[in-house]
GUMARRO-437354 format. One record per residue (C-alpha): residue in one letter; x, y, z. Coordinates in steps of 0.2 Angstrom, whole numbers, padded with zeros to 4 digits, always signed. Example, Ala and Ser with C-alpha at 12.3 -4.5 7.8 and 13.67 -1.06 7.14 Angstrom:
BEGIN
A+0062-0022+0039S+0068-0005+0036
// end
This chain:
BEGIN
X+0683+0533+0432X+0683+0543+0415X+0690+0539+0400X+0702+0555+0401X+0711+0551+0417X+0730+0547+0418X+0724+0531+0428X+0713+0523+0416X+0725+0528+0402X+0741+0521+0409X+0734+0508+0422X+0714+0500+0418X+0715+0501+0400X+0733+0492+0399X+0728+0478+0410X+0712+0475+0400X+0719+0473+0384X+0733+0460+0390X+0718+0453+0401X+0707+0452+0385X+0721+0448+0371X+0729+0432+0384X+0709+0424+0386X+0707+0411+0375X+0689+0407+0369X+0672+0421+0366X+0664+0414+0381X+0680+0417+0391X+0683+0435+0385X+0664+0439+0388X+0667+0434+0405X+0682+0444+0408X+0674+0458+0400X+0659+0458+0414X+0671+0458+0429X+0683+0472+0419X+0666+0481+0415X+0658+0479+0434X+0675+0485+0443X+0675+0499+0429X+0657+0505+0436X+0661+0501+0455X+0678+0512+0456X+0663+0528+0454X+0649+0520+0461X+0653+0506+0473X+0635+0505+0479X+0625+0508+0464X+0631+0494+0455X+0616+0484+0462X+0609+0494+0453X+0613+0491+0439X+0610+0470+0441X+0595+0471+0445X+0591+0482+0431X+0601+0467+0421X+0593+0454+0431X+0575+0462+0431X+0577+0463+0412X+0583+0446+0407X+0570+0436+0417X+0557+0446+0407X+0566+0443+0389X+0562+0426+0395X+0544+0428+0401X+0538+0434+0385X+0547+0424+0375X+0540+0409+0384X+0523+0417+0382X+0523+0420+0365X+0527+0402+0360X+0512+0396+0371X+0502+0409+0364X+0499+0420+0381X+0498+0439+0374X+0491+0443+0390X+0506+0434+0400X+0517+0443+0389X+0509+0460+0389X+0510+0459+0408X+0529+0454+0408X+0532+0469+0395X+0523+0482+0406X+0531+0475+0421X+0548+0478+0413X+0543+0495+0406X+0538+0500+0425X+0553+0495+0433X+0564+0504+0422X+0554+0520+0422X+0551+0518+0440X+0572+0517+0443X+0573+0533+0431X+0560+0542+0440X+0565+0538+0458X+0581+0543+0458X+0584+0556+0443X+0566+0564+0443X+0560+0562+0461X+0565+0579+0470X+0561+0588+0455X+0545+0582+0454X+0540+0581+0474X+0549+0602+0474X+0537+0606+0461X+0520+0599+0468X+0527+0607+0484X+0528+0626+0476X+0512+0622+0469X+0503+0616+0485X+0514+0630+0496X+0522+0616+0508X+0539+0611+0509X+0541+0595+0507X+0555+0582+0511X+0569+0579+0498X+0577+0564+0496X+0591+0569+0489X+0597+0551+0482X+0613+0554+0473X+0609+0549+0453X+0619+0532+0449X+0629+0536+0435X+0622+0530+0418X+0607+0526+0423X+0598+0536+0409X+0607+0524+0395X+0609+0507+0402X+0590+0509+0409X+0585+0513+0388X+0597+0499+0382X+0589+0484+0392X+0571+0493+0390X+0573+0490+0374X+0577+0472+0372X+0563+0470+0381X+0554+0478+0370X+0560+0472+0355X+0557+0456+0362X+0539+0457+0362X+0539+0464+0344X+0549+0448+0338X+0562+0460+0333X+0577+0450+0342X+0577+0434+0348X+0578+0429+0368X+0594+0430+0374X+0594+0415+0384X+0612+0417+0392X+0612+0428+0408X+0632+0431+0406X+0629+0437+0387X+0617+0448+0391X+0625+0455+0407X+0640+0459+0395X+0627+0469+0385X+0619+0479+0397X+0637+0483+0408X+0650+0483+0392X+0661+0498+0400X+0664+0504+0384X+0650+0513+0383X+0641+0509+0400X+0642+0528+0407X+0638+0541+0394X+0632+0528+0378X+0631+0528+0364X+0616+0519+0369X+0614+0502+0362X+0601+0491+0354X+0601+0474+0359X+0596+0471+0338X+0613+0478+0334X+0625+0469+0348X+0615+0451+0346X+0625+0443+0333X+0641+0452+0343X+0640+0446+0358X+0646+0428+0352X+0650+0431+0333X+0665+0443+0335X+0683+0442+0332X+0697+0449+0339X+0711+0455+0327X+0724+0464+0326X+0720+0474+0311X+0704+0479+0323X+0713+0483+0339X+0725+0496+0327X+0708+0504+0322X+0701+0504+0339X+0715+0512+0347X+0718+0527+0331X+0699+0530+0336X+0700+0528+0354X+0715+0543+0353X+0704+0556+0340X+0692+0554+0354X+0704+0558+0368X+0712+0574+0356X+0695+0579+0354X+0691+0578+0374X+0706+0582+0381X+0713+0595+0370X+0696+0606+0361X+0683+0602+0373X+0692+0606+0390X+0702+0620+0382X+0685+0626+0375X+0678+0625+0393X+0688+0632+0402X+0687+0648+0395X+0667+0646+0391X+0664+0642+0412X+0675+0659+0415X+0663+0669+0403X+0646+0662+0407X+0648+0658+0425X+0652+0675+0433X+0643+0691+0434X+0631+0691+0421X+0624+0708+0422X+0638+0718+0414X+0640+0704+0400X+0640+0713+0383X+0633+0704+0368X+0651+0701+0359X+0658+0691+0377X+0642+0682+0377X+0640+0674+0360X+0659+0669+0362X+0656+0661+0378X+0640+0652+0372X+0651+0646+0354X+0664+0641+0367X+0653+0629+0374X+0644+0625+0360X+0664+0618+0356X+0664+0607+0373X+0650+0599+0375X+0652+0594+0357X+0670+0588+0357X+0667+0583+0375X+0653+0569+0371X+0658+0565+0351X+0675+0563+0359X+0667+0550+0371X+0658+0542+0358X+0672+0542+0348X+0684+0533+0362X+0669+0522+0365X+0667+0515+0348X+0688+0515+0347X+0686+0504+0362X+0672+0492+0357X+0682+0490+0341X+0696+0483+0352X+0687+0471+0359X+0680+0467+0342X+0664+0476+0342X+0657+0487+0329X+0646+0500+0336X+0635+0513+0328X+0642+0533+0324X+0636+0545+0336X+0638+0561+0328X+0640+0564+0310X+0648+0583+0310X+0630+0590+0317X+0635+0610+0317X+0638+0609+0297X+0619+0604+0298X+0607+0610+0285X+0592+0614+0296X+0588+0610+0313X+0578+0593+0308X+0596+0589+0300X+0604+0594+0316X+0596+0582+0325X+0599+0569+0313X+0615+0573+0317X+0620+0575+0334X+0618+0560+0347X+0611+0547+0335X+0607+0534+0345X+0596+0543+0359X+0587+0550+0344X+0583+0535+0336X+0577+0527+0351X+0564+0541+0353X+0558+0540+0337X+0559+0519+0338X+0550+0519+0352X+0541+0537+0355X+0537+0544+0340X+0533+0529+0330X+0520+0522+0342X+0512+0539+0348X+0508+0540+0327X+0522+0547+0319X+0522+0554+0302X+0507+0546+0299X+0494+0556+0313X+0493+0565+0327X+0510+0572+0320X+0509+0587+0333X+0507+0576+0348X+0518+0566+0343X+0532+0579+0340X+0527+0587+0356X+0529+0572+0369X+0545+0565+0359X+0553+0583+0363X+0547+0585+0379X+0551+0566+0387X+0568+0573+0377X+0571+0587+0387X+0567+0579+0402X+0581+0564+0398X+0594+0575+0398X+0591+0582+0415X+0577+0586+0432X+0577+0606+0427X+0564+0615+0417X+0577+0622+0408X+0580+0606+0400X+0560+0605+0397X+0561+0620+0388X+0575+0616+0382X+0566+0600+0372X+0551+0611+0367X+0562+0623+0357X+0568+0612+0345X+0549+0605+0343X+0544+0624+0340X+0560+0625+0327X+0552+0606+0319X+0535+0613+0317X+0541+0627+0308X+0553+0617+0297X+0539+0605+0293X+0524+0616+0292X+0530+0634+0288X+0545+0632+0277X+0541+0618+0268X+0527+0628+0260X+0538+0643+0254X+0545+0644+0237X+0559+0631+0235X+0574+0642+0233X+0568+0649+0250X+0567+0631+0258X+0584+0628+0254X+0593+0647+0257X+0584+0651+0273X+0591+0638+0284X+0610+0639+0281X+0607+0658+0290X+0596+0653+0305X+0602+0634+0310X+0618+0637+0318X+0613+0653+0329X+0596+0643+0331X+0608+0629+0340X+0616+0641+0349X+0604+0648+0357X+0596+0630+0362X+0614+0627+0370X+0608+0644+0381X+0592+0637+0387X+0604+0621+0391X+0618+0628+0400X+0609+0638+0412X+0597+0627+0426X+0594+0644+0432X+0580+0652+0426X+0585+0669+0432X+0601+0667+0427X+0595+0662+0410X+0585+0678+0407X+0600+0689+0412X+0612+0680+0399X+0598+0681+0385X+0599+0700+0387X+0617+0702+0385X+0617+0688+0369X+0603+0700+0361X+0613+0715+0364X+0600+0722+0378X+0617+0728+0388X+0630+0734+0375X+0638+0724+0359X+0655+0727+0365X+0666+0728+0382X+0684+0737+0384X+0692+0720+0384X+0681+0710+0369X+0693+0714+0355X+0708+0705+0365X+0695+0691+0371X+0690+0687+0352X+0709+0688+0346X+0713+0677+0358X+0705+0663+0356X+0703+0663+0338X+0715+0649+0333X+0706+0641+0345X+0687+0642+0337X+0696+0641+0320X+0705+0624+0327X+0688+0620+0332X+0678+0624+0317X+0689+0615+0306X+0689+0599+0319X+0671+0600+0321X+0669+0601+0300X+0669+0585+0288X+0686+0590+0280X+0698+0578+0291X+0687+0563+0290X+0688+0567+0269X+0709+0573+0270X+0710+0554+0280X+0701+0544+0270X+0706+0552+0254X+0727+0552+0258X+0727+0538+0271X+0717+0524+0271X+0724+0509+0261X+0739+0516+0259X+0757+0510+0266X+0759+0523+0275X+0743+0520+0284X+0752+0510+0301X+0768+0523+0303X+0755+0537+0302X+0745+0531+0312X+0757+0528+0324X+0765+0544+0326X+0746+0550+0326X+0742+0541+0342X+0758+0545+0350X+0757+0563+0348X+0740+0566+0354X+0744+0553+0371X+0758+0563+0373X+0748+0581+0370X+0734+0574+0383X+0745+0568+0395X+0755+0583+0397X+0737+0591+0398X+0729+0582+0412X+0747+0582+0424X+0745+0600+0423X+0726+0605+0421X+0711+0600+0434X+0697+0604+0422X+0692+0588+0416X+0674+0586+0417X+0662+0575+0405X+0647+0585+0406X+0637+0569+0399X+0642+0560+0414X+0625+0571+0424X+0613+0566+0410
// end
């Protein structure tokens, strides 16, 4: 079940708000919230949900392990529950997202063909595996307290909000939530105004974006000039950004429903003003969680800077998918670091400051090459065309270009900082604020339904990471 679906719109979602609103008590509407959540991950993967309880389970038990051991004094007992838990988690990611690429691999290199799985990747997996990881982790540094409910902790690792694409959460930030919150009113208005920028964004840029993006990069490639392909690669650097801020955006909208406050995701990343600010920028939480618990322990800032750089951006580049494309992927944005922290930083100030607002945006495009493409050889061909190796221009790129400029002008305006600013400057606290509001949400339910009766492309391209 996706967020952008006519069924969860006009059926799921309705019958958990008047579920949630009608529960009277915190415990009561956690418990609600678990069943809502479980049957909102078992309508797309029946099976795995086990799955994801025993990840829950397995991770709850050894909150509770190490918090025992610490208060008897038992590093040891608690260093083993901590490495037990890391294990489990890494060994659910690497059996069933990494395991065929890694046994294909060893079998090109020893020349045999081995057997492939071939086990279906449970949905999520790569973000409810990070969440409960690190509560476990934060246990053991006395960052968080034990959670010594089963049912609180379930709620935080399966909350459907934001259970199947993130934004991944830290235990530290839903603790005092979990039983502290309060639903209003005021909150469930904010949720849903959020919840609908999120659905414009998915159902309106992003799929618009893609489709036409999928019909230039996925055909022939080998007549491709360079004016097609650089539209086709903007075109997608359009969807997979409006496609998962919009998810984050309907998540957060959601969790503010239910009376949760959850962390921004994205803060307007392609009007970055380098490549480090870029990824200060663009999925938030997954790269604060490398550099919490990655970066930071491997030395960070501090020593073995390189290593550290180089394993965060590598294990990055894996996250987000079995494919050396995604490795190398993750390693161009550690070459594009290193430069930014050891090569510009040492040139004259005005040329620190003026050289990246050229080179950052076409630097992220052509990261968004290396990612689009699993294919290897596929990915050479398009890097011709994008550097002009087979023509600037084709008989139809003027018409091409034309036509979808409102849409990349729609698109770079939505993607910029300026609605946020013409809201907050004209809107908020202001009487006008609910009728606006209002006619705000209606209009794009009504845009997006209108779009999903009469379009198949609805894909969430985070849903395979």
């Amino acid at each position: 079940m996706v967020f952008s679906s006519l069924f969860f719109l006009y059926g799921f979602l309705p019958v958990c708000m008047l579920l949630y609103a009608v529960t009277p008590g915190i415990q009561r509407k956690n418990v609600v919230l678990i069943i809502l959540s479980l049957l909102f991950y078992a309508w797309g993967e029946p099976i795995w949900v086990i799955l994801l309880l025993f990840s829950a389970t397995s991770d709850y038990f050894c909150g509770r392990l190490i918090g025992r051991a610490q208060r008897m004094n038992a590093s040891l007992a608690a260093k083993t529950a901590l490495i037990f838990s890391v294990t489990v988690n890494l060994a659910l990611l690497g059996t069933f997202k990494y395991l065929d690429f890694f046994l294909h691999n060893i079998g090109l290199v020893m020349r045999v063909s081995p057997a492939l799985p071939g086990l279906a990747l449970p949905i999520g997996i790569s973000f409810y595996t990070f969440q409960t990881l690190s509560y476990t982790i934060d246990v053991y540094r006395g960052k968080v307290n034990v959670q010594k409910s089963c049912l609180d902790f379930l709620l935080f690792v399966s909350l459907f909000s934001q259970l199947v694409a993130g934004p991944i959460l830290r235990y530290a930030d839903l603790e005092q939530q979990l039983r502290g919150r309060t639903f209003t009113w005021q909150g469930y208005a904010e949720g849903i105004t959020r919840f609908a920028c999120g659905l414009g964004k998915k159902v309106l840029l992003a799929n618009t974006a893609g489709a036409v993006a999928s019909g230039l990069l996925d055909g022939k490639l080998e007549g491709l000039p360079a004016a097609d392909a650089w539209l086709g690669i903007i075109l997608y650097a359009a969807q997979i950004y409006f496609d998962f801020s919009g998810y984050s955006d309907m998540a957060i909208g959601l969790g503010r429903m239910f009376g949760f406050r959850f962390h921004e995701n994205f803060r307007h990343p392609y009007y970055a003003a380098s490549v480090g600010d870029f990824w200060r920028r663009w999925h938030i939480s997954l790269g604060s969680f490398f550099r919490e618990y990655v970066y930071i322990p491997l030395g960070g800032n501090r020593k073995r800077v390189l290593l550290s750089l180089f394993v965060t951006w590598f294990l990055t580049g894996l996250w987000h998918g079995a494919s050396w494309n995604f490795v190398l992927w993750g390693l161009y944005y550690f070459l594009w670091l290193c430069f930014e922290r050891f090569v510009l930083k040492r040139l004259p100030e005005k040329a620190e400051k003026l050289l990246p607002k050229f080179y950052t945006f076409p630097a992220v495009l052509l990261g968004w090459s290396l990612f689009y493409f699993t294919d290897m050889g596929r990915l050479g061909e398009f890097l011709q065309s994008l550097f002009g190796l087979r023509g600037f221009a084709g008989t139809e790129t003027l018409s091409l270009w034309v036509g979808r400029l409102p849409l990349l002008l729609i698109c770079a305006v939505a993607a910029s900082p300026l609605p946020k600013r013409m809201a907050e400057r004209y809107i908020t606290g202001r009487t006008l604020l609910p009728a606006l509001a209002l006619g705000y949400n209606s209009i794009v339910m009504l845009l997006s339904t209108a779009y999903l009766a009469g379009q198949s492309y609805n894909p969430f391209l985070y849903f395979r990471f």
